[in-house]
Structures are given as structure tokens and as C-alpha cells.
NULUM-883821 format. One line per 10 residues: number of its first residue (from 1); their letters; for each residue x, y, z of C-alpha. Coordinates in Angstrom, 3 decimals. Layout:
NUM) A) X/Y/Z; ...
end
This chain:
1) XXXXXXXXXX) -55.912/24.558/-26.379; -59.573/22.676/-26.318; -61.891/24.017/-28.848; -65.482/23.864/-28.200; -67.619/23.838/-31.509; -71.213/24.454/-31.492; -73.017/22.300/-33.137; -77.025/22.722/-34.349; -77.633/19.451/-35.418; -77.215/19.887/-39.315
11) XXXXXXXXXX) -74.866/19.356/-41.722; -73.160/22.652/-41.489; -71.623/22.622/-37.933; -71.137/18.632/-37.875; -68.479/18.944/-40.314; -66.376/21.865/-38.451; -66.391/19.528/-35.619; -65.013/16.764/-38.054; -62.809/19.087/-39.871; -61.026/19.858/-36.903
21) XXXXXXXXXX) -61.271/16.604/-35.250; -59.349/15.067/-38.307; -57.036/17.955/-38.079; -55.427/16.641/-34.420; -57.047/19.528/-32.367; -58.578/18.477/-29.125; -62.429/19.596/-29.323; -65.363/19.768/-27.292; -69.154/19.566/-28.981; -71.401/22.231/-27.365
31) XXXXXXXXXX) -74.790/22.369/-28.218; -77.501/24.844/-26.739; -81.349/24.570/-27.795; -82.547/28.230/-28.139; -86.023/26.937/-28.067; -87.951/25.805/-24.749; -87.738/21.548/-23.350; -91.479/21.102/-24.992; -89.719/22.165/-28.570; -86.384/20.509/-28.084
41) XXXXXXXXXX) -85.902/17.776/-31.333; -84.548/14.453/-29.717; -83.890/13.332/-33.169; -81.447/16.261/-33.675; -80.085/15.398/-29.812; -79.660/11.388/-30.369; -77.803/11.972/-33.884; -75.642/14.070/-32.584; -74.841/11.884/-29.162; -74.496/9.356/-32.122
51) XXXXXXXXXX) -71.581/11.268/-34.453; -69.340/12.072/-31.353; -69.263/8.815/-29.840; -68.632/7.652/-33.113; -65.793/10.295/-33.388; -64.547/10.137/-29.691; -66.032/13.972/-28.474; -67.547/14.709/-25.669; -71.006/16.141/-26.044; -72.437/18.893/-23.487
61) XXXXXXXXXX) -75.970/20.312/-24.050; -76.765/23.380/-22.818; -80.253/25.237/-22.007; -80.226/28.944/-23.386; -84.121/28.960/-24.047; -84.964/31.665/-21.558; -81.922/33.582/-22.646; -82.793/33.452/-26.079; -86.061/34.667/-26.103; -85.477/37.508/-23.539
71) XXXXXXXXXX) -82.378/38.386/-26.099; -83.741/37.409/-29.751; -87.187/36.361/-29.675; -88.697/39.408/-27.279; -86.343/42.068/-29.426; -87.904/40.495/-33.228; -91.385/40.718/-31.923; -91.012/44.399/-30.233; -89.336/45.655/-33.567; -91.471/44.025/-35.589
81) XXXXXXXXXX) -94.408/46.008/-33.848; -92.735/49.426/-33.956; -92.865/48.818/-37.503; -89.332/47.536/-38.692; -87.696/44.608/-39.975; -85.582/42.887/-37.752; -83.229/40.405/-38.327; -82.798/37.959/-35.613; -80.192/36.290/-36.658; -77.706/38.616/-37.032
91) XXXXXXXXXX) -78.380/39.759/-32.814; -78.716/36.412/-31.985; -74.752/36.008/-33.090; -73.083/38.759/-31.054; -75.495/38.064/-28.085; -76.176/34.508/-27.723; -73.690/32.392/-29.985; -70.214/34.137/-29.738; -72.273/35.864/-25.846; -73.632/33.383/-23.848
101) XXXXXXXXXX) -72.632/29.944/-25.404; -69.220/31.266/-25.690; -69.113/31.620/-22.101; -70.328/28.652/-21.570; -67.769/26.959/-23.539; -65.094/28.999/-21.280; -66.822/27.470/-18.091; -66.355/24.190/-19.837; -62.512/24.705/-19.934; -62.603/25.653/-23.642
111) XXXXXXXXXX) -60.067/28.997/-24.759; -60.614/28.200/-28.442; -64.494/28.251/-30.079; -65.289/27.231/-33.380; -69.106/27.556/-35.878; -70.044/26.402/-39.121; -70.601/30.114/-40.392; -69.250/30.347/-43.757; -66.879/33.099/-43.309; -63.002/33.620/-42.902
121) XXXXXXXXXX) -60.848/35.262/-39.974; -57.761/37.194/-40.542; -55.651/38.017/-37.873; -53.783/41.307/-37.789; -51.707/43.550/-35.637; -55.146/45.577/-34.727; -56.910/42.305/-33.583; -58.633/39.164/-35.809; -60.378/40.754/-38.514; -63.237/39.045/-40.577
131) XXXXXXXXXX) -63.348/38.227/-44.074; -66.289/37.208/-46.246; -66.064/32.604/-47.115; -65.043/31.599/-50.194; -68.344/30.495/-51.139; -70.195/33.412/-52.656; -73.637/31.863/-52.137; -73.261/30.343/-48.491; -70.805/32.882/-46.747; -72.130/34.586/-43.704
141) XXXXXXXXXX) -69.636/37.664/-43.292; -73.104/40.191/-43.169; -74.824/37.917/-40.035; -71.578/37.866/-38.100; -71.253/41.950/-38.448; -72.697/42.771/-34.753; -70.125/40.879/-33.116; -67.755/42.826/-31.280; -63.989/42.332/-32.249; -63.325/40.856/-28.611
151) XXXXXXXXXX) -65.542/38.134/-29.281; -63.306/36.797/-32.173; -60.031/35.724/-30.229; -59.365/32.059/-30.365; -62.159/31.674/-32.398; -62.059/28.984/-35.909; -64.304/28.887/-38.563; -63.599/25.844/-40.098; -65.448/26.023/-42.708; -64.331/29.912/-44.505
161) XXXXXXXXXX) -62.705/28.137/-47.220; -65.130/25.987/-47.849; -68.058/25.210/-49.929; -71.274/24.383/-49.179; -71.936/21.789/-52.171; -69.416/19.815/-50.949; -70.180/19.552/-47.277; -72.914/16.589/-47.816; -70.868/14.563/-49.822; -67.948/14.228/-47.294
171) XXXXXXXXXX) -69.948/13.476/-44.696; -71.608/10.837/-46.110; -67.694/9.671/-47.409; -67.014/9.322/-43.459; -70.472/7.642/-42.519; -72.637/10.427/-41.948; -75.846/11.323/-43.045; -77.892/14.662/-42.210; -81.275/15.031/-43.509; -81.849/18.032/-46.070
181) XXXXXXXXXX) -85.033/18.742/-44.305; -83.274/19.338/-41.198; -81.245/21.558/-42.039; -81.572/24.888/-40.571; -84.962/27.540/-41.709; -84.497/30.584/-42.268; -85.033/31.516/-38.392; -85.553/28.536/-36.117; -88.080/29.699/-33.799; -90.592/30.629/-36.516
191) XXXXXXXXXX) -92.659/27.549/-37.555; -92.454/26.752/-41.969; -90.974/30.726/-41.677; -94.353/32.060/-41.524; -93.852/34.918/-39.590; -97.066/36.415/-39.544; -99.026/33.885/-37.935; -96.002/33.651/-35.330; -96.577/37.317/-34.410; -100.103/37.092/-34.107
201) XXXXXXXXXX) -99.827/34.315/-31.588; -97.654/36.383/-29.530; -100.073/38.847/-28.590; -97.948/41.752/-29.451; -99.525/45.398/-30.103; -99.133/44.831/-33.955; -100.954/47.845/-35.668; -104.422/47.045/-37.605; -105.446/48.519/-41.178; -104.929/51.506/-42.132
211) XXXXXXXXXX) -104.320/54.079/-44.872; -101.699/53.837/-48.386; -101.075/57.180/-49.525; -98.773/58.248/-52.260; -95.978/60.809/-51.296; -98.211/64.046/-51.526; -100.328/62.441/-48.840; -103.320/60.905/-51.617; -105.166/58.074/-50.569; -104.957/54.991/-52.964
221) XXXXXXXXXX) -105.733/51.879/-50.649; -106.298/50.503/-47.311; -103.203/48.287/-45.864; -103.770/45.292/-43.334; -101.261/46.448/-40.725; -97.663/48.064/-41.074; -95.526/45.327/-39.567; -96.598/43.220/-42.706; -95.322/45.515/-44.711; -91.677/46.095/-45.320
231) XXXXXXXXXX) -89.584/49.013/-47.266; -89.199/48.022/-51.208; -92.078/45.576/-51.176; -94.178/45.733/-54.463; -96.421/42.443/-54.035; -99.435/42.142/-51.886; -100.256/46.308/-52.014; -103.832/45.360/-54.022; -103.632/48.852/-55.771; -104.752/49.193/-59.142
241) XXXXXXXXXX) -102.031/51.975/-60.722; -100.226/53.175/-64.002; -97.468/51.531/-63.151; -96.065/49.465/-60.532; -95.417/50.884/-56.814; -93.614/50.010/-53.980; -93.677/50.428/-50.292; -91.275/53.556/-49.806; -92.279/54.894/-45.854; -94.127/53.324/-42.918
251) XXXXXXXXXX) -95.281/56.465/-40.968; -95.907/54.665/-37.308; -97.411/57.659/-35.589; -100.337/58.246/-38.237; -100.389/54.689/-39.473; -99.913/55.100/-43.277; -98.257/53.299/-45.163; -96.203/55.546/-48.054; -96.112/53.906/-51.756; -94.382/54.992/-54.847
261) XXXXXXXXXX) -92.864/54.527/-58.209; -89.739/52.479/-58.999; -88.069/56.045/-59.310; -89.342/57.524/-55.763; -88.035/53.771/-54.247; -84.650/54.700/-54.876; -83.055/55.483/-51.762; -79.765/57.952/-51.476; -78.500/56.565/-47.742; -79.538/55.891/-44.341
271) XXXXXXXXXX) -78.875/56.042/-40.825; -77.144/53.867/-38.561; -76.962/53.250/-34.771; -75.584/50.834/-32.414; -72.469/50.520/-34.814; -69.869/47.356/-33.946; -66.825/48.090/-35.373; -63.612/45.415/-36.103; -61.513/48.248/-37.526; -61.070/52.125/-36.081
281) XXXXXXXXXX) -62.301/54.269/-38.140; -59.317/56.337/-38.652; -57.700/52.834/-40.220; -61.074/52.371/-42.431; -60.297/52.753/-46.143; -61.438/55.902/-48.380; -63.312/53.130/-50.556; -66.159/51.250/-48.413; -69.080/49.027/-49.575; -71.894/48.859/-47.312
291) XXXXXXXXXX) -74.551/45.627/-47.819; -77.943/46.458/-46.446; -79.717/43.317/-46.490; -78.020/39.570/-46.580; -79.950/38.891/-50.384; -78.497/42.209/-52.048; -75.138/43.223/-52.939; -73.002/45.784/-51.687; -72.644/48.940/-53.001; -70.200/51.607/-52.258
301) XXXXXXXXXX) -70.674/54.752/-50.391; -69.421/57.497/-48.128; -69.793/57.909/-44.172; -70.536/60.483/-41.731; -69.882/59.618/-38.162; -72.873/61.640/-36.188; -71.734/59.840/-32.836; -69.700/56.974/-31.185; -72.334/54.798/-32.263; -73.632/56.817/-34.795
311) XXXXXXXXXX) -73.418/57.214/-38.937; -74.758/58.671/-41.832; -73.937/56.812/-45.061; -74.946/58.398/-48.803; -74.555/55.368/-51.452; -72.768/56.581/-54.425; -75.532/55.413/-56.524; -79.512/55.475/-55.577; -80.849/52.033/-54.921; -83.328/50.014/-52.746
321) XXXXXXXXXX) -84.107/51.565/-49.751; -82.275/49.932/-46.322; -85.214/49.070/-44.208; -84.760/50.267/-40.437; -84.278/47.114/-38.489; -81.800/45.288/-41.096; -78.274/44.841/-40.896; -75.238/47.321/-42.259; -72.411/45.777/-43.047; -69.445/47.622/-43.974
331) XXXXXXXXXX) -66.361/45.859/-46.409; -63.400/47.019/-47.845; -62.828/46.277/-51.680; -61.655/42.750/-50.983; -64.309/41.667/-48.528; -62.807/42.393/-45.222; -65.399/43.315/-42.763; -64.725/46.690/-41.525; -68.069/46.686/-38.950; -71.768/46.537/-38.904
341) XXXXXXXXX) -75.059/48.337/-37.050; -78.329/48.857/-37.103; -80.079/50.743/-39.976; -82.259/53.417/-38.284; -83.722/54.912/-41.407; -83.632/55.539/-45.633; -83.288/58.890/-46.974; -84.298/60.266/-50.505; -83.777/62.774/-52.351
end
């Protein structure tokens, strides 16, 4: 079976390719540029041309700009105007990555497909099942949560057992040298990850100033625009107060933005729609943890299913609120990925 691995460029995806090179298995280096010919790094394209001659793999480059920004970019800067907080990665995955490029690879005459996420795949009698890496401050499990179980067959992630502070140093043992500042931002289509001045370029409807009330509707401040706000945020309100507040509501329609105390933060649950899952539900465990943003941990909770794509979760516990627009991943105890959607909205008490 020919695997095709896609490769960015960094450090990351070079060494899956090399892992399984060195490992006998006949492989194919795919990589797509997401962003359009004008933006395309020939650095990036000649060091890569460069590492599989060296190794003896073919190299096929692919085009997915227009793709990408009718199926990430256009999505992040519409939900970004409506007032959430998208995260582009985690629909660029199930839609371009392990979507379109994974096609392509087919085309190409490759069954298998390989990545450098950071993340393990178990394979059981109800289909491949994923599994968080072994390196707790690399793996990917939450980003990969969106893509549908199908999706997963014949796929390799090289690098699950892995960990990241290592990676460098065996390349370099084999000849290889990636830059550290070309490794991959945060999201590659925003310039230095300054997202603001990205969105204002685009010429999206982004709402202007506006109102910051308090929960019982009092005025405290005037806020620059909702979409540069997000849900938890307690820097950058300008509000002189008793004691510190946070961003707890965006209300779209009326244009407010909703601040409180640490204590009216605290969020009970949330909503969730376009729900992926890897496991029925009726085979889902009476303990699940549910991760609402990739920097927090996850916290256990109880579900509601509202609809076939539909949920209600109620954490155990009150914590941050789950900004609509983020990623819900769901885990069993040991970190096996039961599914993941979109997070509608946070409730409170």
C-alpha cells in the first residue's frame, strides 16, 4: 500500500515522511499550499524538493488555495463577524487535510495517508478510533475532533508516540535542518498572528463600538467592536472596577458587550451543534471529559442529546465559559476521543 504524507515544510511532517521511509513503507510526499501563487514560500518548496531527492520520494505539489479560503478562510472571517471565535484549524482538518488533500492523494494512487499531528489511532471492531499523543504539550487529539470516523481508514500518524523535543535533533542526526522560524504560526494565513488587522483588511461587516454593561444591563464602558472581544477575556476592557471583570456575553443584536466578576464568569455548560462523532453514543462511557478550548484542560461532565447533531453538556464543576465558535472535544478517562462539534453557546446559572 503507497502512503502519501503531507508535508508543510517544517520540522513536524518532514520527519513522518522519514519515519516511515526508514520503516520500509513505500511513500509518496504531498504537499498543498493553502495560500494563493503570490504567497507561496519557494524556500519551503526547494527544501523540501531537496529532502526527498535526498531520501528517494517523489514530491507532488498541489494547489488548494481557492479551496481553502472558500472552506477555512471565508468561514473564520464570517464567524468572526457574527461575533464568535472560530478556530480554523480544527475545520480546516476534516475539510481540507483528511477532505480534499486526501482525495488528492487517492487520485495519486495512494490508499494509505499519513500527518505530523501529534496524536495516536486505535483501531477497533467499531472502526479506527483516536487517541490523544504521548506528548502532553504537542498532541493534537482536540484539532483532529471534526473529522469524521471515515476519514481515518488507512490513515498513520507517525508521530503519536512521539515527542516533540526530540524531533529536531534527529533530523539534524540524518542531515536535516528546519529553521525554528519556519515552523508553523499559530494559523498560517494570518500574518505575525495578528488577527485583527487581518480582519480589517478583509472588508468584512465587523461591528463598531459599542456599549459594556454589567449583567443587570448598567453601563460601565464603551467597547471597540465585539469580534475583538472574546468570552473569559479580562485584559483590554479599560474599566476602572472593585475588582477584576471579565467578558461573560456578547449580545450581537443590541451590540453590548456583557462583563462580570470572576464568580458570574463561571460557566455551568453549553451547547453544541454540528457534532462528529468516532464512537455511537449508545457505546460512549457514563464518565466523559469534554475540552473546550485546545489551551485548557478537560473537565468532566454530563450530555443531553437535543438532536442528531445536537447536545447539551452541564460540566460537573463551574468553570470558564466555552466560547461559541471553539471546539468540543469529547474523551473517555484514558484519552480516547469519543467526538467533537461546535460550541453554540455558555450557560450560567
Amino acid at each position: 500500500m503507497r502512503t502519501a504524507v503531507a508535508v508543510s515544510g517544517g520540522a513536524d511532517s518532514l520527519f513522518a515522511l522519514l519515519a516511515l521511509r526508514e520503516a520500509g513503507h513505500d511513500v509518496l510526499a504531498l504537499h498543498a499550499h493553502f495560500l494563493a501563487p503570490d504567497a507561496v514560500d519557494a524556500d519551503v518548496q526547494d527544501r523540501l524538493r531537496h529532502c526527498c531527492k535526498t531520501l528517494g520520494v517523489d514530491l507532488e505539489i498541489v494547489d488548494l488555495h481557492h479551496k481553502f479560503a472558500e472552506l477555512v478562510i471565508t468561514p473564520f472571517i464570517e464567524h468572526y463577524a457574527q461575533g464568535m471565535t472560530p478556530n480554523p484549524c480544527a475545520l480546516c482538518n476534516p475539510r481540507i487535510k483528511f477532505g480534499i488533500l486526501r482525495d488528492a492523494a487517492k487520485q495519486l494512487g495512494c490508499k494509505g495517508f499519513a500527518t505530523g499531528h501529534y496524536v495516536r489511532l486505535l483501531q477497533t471492531p467499531n472502526g479506527p478510533l483516536l487517541c490523544r499523543g504521548n506528548d502532553p504539550r504537542k498532541e493534537q487529539s482536540y484539532f483532529l475532533s471534526l473529522v469524521p470516523q471515515a476519514s481515518l481508514d488507512n490513515v498513520v500518524f507517525p508521530l503519536g508516540t512521539r515527542h516533540k523535543s526530540t524531533i529536531q535533533g534527529e533530523l539534524e542526526q540524518r542531515g536535516f535542518t528546519i529553521p525554528e522560524s519556519e515552523e508553523s504560526q499559530e494559523v498560517c494565513f494570518i500574518p505575525d498572528d495578528d488577527y485583527r488587522s487581518f480582519l480589517q483588511n478583509t472588508g468584512a461587516p465587523l461591528s463598531g463600538p459599542g456599549p459594556i454593561v454589567d449583567r443587570a444591563g448598567n453601563q460601565l464602558g464603551h467597547h471597540s467592536g465585539l469580534w475583538r472581544y472574546t468570552l473569559g477575556q479580562r485584559r483590554g476592557l479599560g474599566i476602572a472596577y472593585s475588582e477584576p471583570l471579565y467578558v461573560i456575553d456578547k449580545e450581537i443584536r443590541s451590540n453590548r458587550l456583557v462583563v462580570g466578576t470572576r464568580a458570574e464568569r463561571q460557566a455551568t455548560g453549553c451547547s453544541v451543534h454540528e457534532l462528529n462523532t468516532l464512537l455511537p453514543f449508545e457505546k460512549w462511557p457514563d464518565q466523559i471529559w469534554v475540552q473546550t478550548n485546545y489551551r485548557q484542560q478537560p473537565v468532566p461532565c454530563r450530555i443531553r442529546i437535543v438532536s442528531e447533531t445536537g447536545m447539551e453538556i452541564s460540566f460537573l464543576e463551574p468553570k470558564g465559559p466555552a466560547a461559541p465558535g471553539q471546539v468540543a472535544a469529547f474523551y473517555t478517562a484514558k484519552g480516547y476521543v469519543l467526538g467533537g462539534g461546535i460550541i453554540h453557546d455558555s450557560t450560567r446559572t
